[in-house]
N, C-alpha and C positions, 0 to 999 in steps of 0.2 A: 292723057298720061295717067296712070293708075299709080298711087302711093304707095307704100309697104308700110303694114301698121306700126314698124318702127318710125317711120319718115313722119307719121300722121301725129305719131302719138311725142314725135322731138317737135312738128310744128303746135301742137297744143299745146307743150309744157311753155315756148317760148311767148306764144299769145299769151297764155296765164300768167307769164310774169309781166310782161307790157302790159298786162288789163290793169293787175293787181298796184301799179304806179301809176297811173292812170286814172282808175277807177275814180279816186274817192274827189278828185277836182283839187282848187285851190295849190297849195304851192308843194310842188316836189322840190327837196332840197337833195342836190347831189355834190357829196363832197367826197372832191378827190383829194388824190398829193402827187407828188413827185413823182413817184416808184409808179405809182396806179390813177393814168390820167383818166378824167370823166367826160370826156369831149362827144368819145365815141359813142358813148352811152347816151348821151345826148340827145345825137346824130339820131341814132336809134329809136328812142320815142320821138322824134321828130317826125319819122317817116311814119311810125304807127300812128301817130296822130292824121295824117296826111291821106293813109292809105282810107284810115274811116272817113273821111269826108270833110272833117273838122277844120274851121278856119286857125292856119297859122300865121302865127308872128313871130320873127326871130329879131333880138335886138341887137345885133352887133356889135360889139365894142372891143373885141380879145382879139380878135383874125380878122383878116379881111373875107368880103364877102365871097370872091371866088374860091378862098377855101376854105370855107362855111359849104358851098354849094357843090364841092370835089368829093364825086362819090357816089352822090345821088343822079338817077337818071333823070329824062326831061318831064316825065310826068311829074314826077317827086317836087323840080324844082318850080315848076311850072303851078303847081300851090301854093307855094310859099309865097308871104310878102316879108318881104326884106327892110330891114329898117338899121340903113348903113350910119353908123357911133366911129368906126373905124379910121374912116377915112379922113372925118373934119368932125371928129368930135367937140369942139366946140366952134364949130358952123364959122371960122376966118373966112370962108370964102363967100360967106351970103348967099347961099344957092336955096331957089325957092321952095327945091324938093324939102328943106330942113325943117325939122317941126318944132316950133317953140317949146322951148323949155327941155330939151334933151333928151333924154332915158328916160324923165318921168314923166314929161309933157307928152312922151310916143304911149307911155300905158295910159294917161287917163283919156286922150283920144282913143285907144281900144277899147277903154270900159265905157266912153259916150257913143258906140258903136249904135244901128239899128236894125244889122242882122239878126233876126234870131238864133239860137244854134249855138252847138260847145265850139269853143274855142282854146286853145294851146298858146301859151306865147311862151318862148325858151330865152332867158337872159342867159347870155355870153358873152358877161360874166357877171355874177355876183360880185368876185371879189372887187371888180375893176371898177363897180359903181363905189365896192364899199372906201376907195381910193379918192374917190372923184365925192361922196357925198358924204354927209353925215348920218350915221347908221340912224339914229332914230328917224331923220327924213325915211329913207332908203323903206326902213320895219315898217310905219307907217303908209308909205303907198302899197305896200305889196300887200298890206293886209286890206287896204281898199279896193284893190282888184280881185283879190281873192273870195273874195265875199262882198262882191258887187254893190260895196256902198259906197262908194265914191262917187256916183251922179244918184242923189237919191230923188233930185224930182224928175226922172228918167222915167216913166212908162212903159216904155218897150218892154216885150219880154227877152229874155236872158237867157241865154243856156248858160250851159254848166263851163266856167273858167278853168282851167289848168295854167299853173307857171311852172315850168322847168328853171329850178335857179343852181348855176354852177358855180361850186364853189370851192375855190382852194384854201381848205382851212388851214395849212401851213403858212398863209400869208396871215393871219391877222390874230389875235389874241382871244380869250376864253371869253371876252362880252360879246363884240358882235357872233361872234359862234352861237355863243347858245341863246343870243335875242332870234339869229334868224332858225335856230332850231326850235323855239317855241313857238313859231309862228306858222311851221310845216306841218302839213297834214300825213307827208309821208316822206320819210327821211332815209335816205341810202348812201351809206359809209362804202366806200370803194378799198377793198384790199386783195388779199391773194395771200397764196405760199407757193415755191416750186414752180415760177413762171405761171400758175393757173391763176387768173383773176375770178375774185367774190365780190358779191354786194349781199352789204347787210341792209335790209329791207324792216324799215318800224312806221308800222303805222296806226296811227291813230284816227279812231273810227268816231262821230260822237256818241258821247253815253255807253260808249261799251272802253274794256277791257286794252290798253293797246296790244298787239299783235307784231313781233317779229319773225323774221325766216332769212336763212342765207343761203343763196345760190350762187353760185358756178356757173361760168359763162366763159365763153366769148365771142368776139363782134367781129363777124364775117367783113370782107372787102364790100359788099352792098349794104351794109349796118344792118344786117337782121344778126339776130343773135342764135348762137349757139349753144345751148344748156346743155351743162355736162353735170357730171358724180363728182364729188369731193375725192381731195387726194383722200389716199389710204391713211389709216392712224399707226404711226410706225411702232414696229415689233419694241417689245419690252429689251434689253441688256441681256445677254446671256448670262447664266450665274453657273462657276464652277462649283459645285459640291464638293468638290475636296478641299476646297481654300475656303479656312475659317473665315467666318466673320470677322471683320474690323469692330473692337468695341469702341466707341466713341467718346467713353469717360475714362481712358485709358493716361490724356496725358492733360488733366484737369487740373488749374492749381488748387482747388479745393476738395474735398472730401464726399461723396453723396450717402455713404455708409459707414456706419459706425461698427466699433470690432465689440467681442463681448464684453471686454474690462471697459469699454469706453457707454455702452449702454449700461451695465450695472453702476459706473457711477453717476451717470445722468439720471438713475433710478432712485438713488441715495441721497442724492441734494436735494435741501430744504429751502427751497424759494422764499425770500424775505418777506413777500406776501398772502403767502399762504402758513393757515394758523392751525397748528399743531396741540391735539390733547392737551398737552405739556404747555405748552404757549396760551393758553385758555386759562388753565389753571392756576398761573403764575400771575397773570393780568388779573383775577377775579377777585384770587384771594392777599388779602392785604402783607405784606410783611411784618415783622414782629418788632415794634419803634417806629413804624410809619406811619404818620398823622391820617385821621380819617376826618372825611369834610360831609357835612350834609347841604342840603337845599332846601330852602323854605319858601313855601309859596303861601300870598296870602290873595284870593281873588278881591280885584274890584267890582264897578258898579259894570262898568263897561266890557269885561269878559263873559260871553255867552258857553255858560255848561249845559244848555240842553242838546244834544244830542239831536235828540227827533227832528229840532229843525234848525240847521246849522246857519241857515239864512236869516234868521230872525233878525239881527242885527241892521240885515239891510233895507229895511222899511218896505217892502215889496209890496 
């Protein structure tokens, strides 16, 4: 099958965006809302992680696993390991598949892992841990997996970790928000206009500058995505040139300009404190029957008159 260099050049632009969330490891935060859900998007790097070779893990807790796995073909599902939150979230039934400790006993068994090699693991969901746990627990593990210290007398080597953490920030308030947004290496706000969905894309790189970009998408029926152009930026208002302008200080109850008798006598007044020839003159010179007083000083022992060193006094 032979490509058309637009087909090559729409599959490039959409790899560059999956590398560029990808790329840097540690935790992607993806916050959706209501209007613009982030499931798909998910789904999406899911598969890109998958298709590179990379060991996955998905944590289940928001859907159930069949439709977590609705979508994807059998190779796709056929890498995944599945780690069902969904079904007995908290384990009533005692089945031995359950891993101690839940959600966060299934990550630190991934980070005591002995595979070498990158690894992916997708929480779905962020929010529904942040219901179930206490955000600094929650902040706390993710940044031990993300930065593989969580088993530090582990040896093994390590690839490079990736979390996908999905999050409905219209569930929860301005702390756990921006706890778990400072702990993301790369952060994508989910929106749109006119039916198009965007991701606002920030990432922070170490020691450098962070770096954002918004793209235009959408997420095909197999989850690959489709990068498109930004809607147009709509035309200006037409303006009639025969219909005057509207002045805007037209029905002010105050005044912004003054008329000419109103500035010449603002020109005229003598401000109380401001001192006039005449006002200098009258103050200096005495009136004729008005007592005049003098001041007499006589220095002591303890007043310093020299000049040259006005510190003398102070024994220095």
């Amino acid at each position: 099958v032979t490509l058309s260099e637009g087909a090559r050049a729409g599959i490039g632009r959409e790899l560059g965006m999956l590398d560029s969330l990808l790329s840097l490891g540690g935790l992607v935060l993806l916050r959706d809302s209501v209007e613009w859900e982030g499931r798909s998007l998910l789904k999406a790097l899911v598969k890109k992680s998958a298709l590179c070779g990379e060991q996955v893990h998905i944590l289940g807790c928001e859907v159930s696993e069949e439709e977590f796995r609705e979508g994807f073909d059998s190779d796709i599902n056929n890498r995944l390991v599945y780690h069902d939150f969904f079904r007995d979230p908290l384990n009533w039934s005692k089945t031995e598949e359950a891993l101690p400790g839940g959600p966060l006993g299934a990550l630190r068994a991934i980070c005591k892992r002995t595979d070498p090699g990158p690894v992916t693991i997708a929480l779905d969901s962020l929010s529904w841990l942040l219901l179930h746990l206490p955000c600094t627990t929650l902040c706390q593990a993710l940044h031990a997996v993300s930065h593989q210290d969580a088993c530090p007398g582990d040896s093994s080597p390590v690839g490079k970790v990736s979390v996908l953490g999905l999050l409905h920030e219209e569930l929860h308030g301005p702390g756990p928000v921006g706890a778990l947004s400072s702990l993301a290496q790369t952060e994508v706000t989910l929106g749109g206009t006119k039916g198009q969905a965007s991701a606002h894309i920030l990432c922070r790189r170490p020691r450098q500058r962070p770096t954002d970009q918004t793209q235009w998408f959408s997420i095909l029926p197999d989850f690959s995505l489709d990068l498109q152009e930004g809607p147009s930026v709509e035309s200006q208002p037409y303006s009639d040139p025969h219909i005057p302008p509207v002045d805007p200080t037209t029905h002010l109850t105050f005044n912004l300009h003054l008329s000419k008798k109103e500035r010449e006598a603002k020109d005229s007044l003598i401000l109380p404190f401001q001192f006039s020839s005449e006002k200098q003159q009258a103050l200096l010179r005495p009136r004729p029957g008005q007592a005049t007083s003098h001041i007499f000083y006589e220095p002591d022992a303890y007043d310093d008159l020299d000049q040259e060193d006005p510190d003398d006094d102070l024994d220095i």
